[in-house]
C-alpha positions in Angstrom: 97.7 185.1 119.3 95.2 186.4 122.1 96.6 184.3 125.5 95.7 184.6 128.9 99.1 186.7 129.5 97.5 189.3 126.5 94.7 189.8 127.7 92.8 192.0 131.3 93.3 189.9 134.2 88.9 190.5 134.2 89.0 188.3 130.7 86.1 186.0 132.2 84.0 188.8 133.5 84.3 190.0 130.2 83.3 187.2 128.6 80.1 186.4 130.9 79.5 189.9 130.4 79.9 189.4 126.3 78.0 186.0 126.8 75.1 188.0 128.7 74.8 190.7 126.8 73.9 189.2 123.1 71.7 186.5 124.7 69.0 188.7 125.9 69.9 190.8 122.5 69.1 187.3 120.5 66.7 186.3 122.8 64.7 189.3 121.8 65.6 189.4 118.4 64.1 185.8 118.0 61.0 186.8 119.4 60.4 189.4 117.0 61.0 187.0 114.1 58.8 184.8 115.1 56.0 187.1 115.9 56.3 188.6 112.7 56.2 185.9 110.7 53.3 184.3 112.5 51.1 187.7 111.9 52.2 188.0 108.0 51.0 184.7 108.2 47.6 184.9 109.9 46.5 188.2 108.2 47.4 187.5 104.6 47.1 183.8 104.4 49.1 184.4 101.4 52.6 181.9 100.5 53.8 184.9 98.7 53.8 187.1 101.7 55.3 185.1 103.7 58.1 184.5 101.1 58.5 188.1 100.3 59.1 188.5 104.3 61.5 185.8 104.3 63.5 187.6 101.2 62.8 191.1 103.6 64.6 189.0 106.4 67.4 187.4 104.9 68.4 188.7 102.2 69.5 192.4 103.1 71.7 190.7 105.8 73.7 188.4 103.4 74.3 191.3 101.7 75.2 194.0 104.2 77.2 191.4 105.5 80.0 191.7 103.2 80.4 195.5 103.5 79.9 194.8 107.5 82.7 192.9 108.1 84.9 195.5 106.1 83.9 197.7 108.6 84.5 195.3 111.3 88.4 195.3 110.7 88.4 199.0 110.0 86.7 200.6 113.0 86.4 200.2 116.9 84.4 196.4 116.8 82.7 196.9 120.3 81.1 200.2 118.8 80.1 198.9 115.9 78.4 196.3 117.5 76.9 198.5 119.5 75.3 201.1 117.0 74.2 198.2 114.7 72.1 196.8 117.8 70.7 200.5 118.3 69.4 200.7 114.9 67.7 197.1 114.7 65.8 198.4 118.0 64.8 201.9 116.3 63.8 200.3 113.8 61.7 197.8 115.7 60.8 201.0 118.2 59.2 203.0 115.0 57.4 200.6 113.6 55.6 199.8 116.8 54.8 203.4 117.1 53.1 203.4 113.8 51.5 199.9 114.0 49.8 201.5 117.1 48.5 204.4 114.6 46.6 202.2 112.7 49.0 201.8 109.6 49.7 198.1 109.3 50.2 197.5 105.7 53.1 194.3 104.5 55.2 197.2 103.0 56.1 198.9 106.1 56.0 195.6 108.0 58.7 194.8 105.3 60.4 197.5 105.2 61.5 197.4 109.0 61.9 194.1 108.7 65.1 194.3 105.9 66.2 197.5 108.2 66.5 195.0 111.0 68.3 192.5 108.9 70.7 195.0 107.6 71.8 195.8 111.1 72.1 192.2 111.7 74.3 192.1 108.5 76.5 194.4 110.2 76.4 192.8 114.1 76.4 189.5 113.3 80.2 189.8 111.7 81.4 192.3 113.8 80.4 189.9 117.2 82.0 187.4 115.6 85.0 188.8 115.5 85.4 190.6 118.6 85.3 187.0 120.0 88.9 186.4 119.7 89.9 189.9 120.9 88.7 188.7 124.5 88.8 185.3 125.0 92.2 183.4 125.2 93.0 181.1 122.0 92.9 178.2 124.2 89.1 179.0 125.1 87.6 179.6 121.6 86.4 175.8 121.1 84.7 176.3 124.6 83.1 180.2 123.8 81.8 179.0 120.6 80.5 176.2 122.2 78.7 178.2 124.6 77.4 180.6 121.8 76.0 177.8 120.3 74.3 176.5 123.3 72.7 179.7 124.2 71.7 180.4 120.7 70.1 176.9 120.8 68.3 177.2 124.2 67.4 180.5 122.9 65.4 179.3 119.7 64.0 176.8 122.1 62.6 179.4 124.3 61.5 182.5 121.9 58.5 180.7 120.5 56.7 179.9 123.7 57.2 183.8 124.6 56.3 184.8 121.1 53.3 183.2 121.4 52.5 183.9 125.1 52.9 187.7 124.5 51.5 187.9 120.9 48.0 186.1 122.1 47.7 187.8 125.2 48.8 191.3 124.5 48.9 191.9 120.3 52.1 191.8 117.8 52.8 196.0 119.2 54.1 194.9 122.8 56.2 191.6 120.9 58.1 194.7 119.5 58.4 196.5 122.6 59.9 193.6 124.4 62.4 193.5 121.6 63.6 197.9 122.5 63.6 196.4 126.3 66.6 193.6 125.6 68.3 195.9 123.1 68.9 198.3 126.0 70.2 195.4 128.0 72.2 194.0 125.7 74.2 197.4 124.7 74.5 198.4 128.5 76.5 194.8 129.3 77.9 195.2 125.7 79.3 198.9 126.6 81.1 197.2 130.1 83.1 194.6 128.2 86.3 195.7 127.9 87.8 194.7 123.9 91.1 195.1 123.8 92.3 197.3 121.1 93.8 196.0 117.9 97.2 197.3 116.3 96.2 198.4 113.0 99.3 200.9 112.6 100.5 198.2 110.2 97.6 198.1 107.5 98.1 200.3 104.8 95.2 202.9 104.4 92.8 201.9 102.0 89.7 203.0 100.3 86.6 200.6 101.2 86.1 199.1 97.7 90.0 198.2 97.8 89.4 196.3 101.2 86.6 194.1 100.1 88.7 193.1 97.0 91.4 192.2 99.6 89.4 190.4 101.3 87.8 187.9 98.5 91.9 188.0 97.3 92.7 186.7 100.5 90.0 183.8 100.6 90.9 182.9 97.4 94.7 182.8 98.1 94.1 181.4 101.4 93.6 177.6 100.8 92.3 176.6 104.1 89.8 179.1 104.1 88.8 178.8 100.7 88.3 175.4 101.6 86.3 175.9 104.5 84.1 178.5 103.5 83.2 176.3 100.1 82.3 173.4 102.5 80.4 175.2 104.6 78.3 177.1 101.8 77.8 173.4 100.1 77.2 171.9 103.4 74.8 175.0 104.6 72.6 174.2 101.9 72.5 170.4 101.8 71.4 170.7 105.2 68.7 173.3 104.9 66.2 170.8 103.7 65.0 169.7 107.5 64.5 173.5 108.2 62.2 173.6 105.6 60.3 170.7 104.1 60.7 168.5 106.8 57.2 170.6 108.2 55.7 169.8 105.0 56.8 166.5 105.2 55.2 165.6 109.0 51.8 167.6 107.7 51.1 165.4 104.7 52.3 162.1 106.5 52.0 162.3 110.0 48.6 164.7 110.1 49.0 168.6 110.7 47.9 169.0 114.0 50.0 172.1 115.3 51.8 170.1 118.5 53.1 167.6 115.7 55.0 170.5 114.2 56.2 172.1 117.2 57.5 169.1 118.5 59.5 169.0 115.4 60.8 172.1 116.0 61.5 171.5 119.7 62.8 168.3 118.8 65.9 170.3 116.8 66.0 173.0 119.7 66.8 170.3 121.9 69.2 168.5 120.1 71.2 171.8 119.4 71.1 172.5 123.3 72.9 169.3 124.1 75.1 169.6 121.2 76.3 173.2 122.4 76.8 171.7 126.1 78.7 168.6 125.0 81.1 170.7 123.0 81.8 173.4 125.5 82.1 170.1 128.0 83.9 167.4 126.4 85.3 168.3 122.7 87.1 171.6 123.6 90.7 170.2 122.8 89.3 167.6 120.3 90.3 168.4 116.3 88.0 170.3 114.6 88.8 168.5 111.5 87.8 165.4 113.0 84.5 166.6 114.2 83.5 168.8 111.0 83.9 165.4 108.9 81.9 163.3 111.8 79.1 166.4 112.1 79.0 166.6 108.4 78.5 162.3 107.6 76.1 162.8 110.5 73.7 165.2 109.0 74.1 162.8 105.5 73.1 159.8 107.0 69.9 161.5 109.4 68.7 163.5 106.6 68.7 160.6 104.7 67.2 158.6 107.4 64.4 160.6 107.6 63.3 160.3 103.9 62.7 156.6 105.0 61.2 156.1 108.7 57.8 155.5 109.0 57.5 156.7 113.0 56.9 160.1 113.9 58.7 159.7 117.4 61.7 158.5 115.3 61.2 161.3 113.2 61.5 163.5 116.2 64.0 161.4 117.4 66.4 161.9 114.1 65.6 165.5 114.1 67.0 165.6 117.3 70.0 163.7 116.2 70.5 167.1 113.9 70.2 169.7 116.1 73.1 167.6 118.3 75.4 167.9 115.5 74.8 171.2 114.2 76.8 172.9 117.7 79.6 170.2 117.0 80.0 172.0 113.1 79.3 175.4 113.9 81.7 175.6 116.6 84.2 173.8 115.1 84.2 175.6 111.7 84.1 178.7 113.3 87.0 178.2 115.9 89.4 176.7 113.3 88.4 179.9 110.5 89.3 182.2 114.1 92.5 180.2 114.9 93.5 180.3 110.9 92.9 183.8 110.0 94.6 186.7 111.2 93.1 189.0 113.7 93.2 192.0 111.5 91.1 189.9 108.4 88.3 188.1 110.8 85.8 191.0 109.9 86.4 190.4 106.3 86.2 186.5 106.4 83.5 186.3 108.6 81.4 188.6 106.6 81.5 185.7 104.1 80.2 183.5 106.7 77.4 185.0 107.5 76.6 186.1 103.6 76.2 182.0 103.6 74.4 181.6 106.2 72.1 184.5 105.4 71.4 183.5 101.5 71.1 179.6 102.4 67.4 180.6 104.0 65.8 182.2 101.2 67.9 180.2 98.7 66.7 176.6 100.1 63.3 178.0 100.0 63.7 178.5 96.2 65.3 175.5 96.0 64.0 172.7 98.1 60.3 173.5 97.8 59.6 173.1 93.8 61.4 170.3 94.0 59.9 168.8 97.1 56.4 169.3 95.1 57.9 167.9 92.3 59.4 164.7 93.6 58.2 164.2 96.8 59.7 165.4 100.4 61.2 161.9 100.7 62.8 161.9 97.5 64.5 165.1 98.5 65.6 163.9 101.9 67.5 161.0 100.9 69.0 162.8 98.1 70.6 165.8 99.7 71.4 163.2 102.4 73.6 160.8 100.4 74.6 164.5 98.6 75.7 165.6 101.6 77.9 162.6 102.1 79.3 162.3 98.9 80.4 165.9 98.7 82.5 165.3 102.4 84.2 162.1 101.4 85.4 164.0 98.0 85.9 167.6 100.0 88.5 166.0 102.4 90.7 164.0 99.4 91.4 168.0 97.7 95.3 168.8 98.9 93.3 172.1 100.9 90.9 169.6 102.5 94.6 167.8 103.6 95.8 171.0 104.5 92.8 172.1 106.5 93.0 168.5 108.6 97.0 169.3 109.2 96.3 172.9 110.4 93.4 171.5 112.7 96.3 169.0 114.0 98.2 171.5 114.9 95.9 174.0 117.0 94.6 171.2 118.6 98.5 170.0 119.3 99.8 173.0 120.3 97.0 174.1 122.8 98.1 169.9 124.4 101.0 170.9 124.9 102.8 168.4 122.4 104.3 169.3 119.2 103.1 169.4 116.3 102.8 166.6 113.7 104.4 167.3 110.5 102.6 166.7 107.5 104.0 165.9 103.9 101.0 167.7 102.0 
């Protein structure tokens, strides 16, 4: 376990540095993605553009991710991380260059797109990871709180400055912006000092023998089988008010473009607030406890927003969403760091973003037919009382039990008091 004693005496610097660092690295990244959908959008006009760059993406990233996190526990993490960021930004770097020589067709658009998402199938795990090498086990709950929040406050931000920079100055200098915060982002990345991990233990194995260890281990390992199912299930449930609820506020509310970006500012917001609350106020609360509440939370606002009639209370549920999403996130994520051993978080977290990778182009296959066939109501309250449903049976399985008694006793131990036994 990574303590206080453990780790450089600079452990904060290193962290602010860490926290820095992959903000203006996201803050660029975002931009990008926004800038680029918005021109496949405006120059084709075509749905099955924009849903081939969605699948160009998404989908290379859920599944580099799984070879990514192998590398994660295998190699230096802070390097990794580092070259991974490198790529996305040549990548980005050469396709401005040939935008700006006249060759703009979608398959070269596309094809730096999936090269930046398979570097961000590779970082995305491998940041993850490195988390726990350099912040204190007692400080995880209040990191990933802060990730969240600046993640949030991010996605807030990067449309504005998408579309500030793409009207006045073209989609070229959007991707130029993006080189500029790479650079930042590896120079604070390469001051952080990770401490290094004793791997003299681990037998040496080939690279197809660790990925089977690591799905053996998820499946042997109850708690994490458990919480990766939940969140996959979960992940998707709750992907419906990314993606229809637009639909929904254009063919009820009118499709005036401020009605859909308050939408989307609406969830920025919410996810802000949730982030500070949790780095604030439920650091030493039980993760168990506040997966369940986040999780009957996004059942009963989804379904709530099948049924209301006011857009401001539309807004206003939305909101409600983005709260609870940092109050999950964080929570999953700390009690899968505090669970796992150091050496397999690459591995297991690799999984984790493979979910959260696939749930995108997944719940656009999924949710949209059926949104046209039965309505974007229908859908809401459905996956809403799903989403319910699926918690209340999730936390009766003996793992569910198990997870809830491991989150006891993290949140226990870090109190001080000892921990509670448990008969299951």
């Amino acid at each position: 376990m990574i303590t206080p004693e453990t780790l450089p005496r600079s452990w904060k610097r290193n962290a602010a540095l860490f926290l820095v660092g992959q903000t203006v690295s996201l803050f660029g990244s975002m931009v990008v993605q926004y800038a680029v959908m918005w021109y496949v959008t405006l120059e084709t006009r075509s749905g099955w553009a924009v849903a081939l760059y969605t699948v160009a993406a998404f989908a290379p990233q859920g599944v580099v991710s799984l070879f990514g996190g192998v590398l994660a526990d295998r190699v230096n993490r802070k390097l990794l991380a580092i070259v991974a960021d490198v790529a996305i930004a040549v990548a980005t770097l050469a396709l401005a260059l040939v935008m700006m020589n006249g060759i703009d067709d979608l398959w070269v658009i596309l094809l730096a797109v999936a090269v930046r998402s398979v570097g961000a199938g590779v970082q995305t795990p491998t940041v993850q990871a490195m988390i726990p090498q350099i912040v204190p086990a007692d400080q995880l709950m209040r990191i990933n709180g802060m990730f969240q929040s600046i993640g949030s406050a991010m996605a807030l931000i990067a449309p504005a400055v998408a579309a500030a920079v793409y009207a006045a100055f073209g989609i070229v200098q959007v991707f130029f912006l993006d080189v500029v915060t790479a650079i930042i982002g590896v120079a604070l990345l390469a001051a952080v000092i990770v401490p290094d991990i004793d791997r003299s233990a681990q037998a040496h194995t080939s690279f197809r023998e660790d990925l089977v260890e690591g799905m053996r281990y998820i499946s042997t390992h109850r708690i994490v089988r458990w919480l990766l199912v939940v969140f996959a299930i979960i992940f998707l449930l709750t992907v419906a008010p990314s993606f229809i609820t637009p639909l929904l506020v254009a063919q009820d509310f009118g499709p005036e473009e401020w009605k859909l970006a308050g939408l989307e500012m609406s969830f920025s917001i919410g996810m802000v607030l949730g982030g500070a609350i949790v780095s604030a106020f439920l650091v030493r609360k039980s993760r168990m406890a506040l997966i369940m509440i986040a999780t009957y939370a996004f059942g009963l606002l989804t379904a709530a927003m099948g049924v209301v009639q006011n857009l401001w209370v539309f807004f206003g549920l939305m909101g409600l969403i983005g709260l609870a999403v940092p109050v999950f996130s964080s929570s999953f994520m700390t009690l899968i760091q505090e669970t796992v051993e150091m050496e397999m978080h690459g591995r297991v977290f690799s999984y984790v973003s493979i979910v959260m990778a696939l749930a995108t182009p997944v719940g656009m296959l999924a949710f949209g037919p059926a949104a046209d066939a039965f309505g974007v109501r229908a859908i809401l309250i459905a996956g809403g009382l799903a989403t319910i449903a699926f918690m209340a049976l999730a936390v009766m399985m003996p793992s569910g039990r198990m997870a809830a008694s491991a989150a006891k006793e993290h949140t226990a131990a870090q109190a001080g008091e000892p921990a509670l036994e448990s008969g299951t």
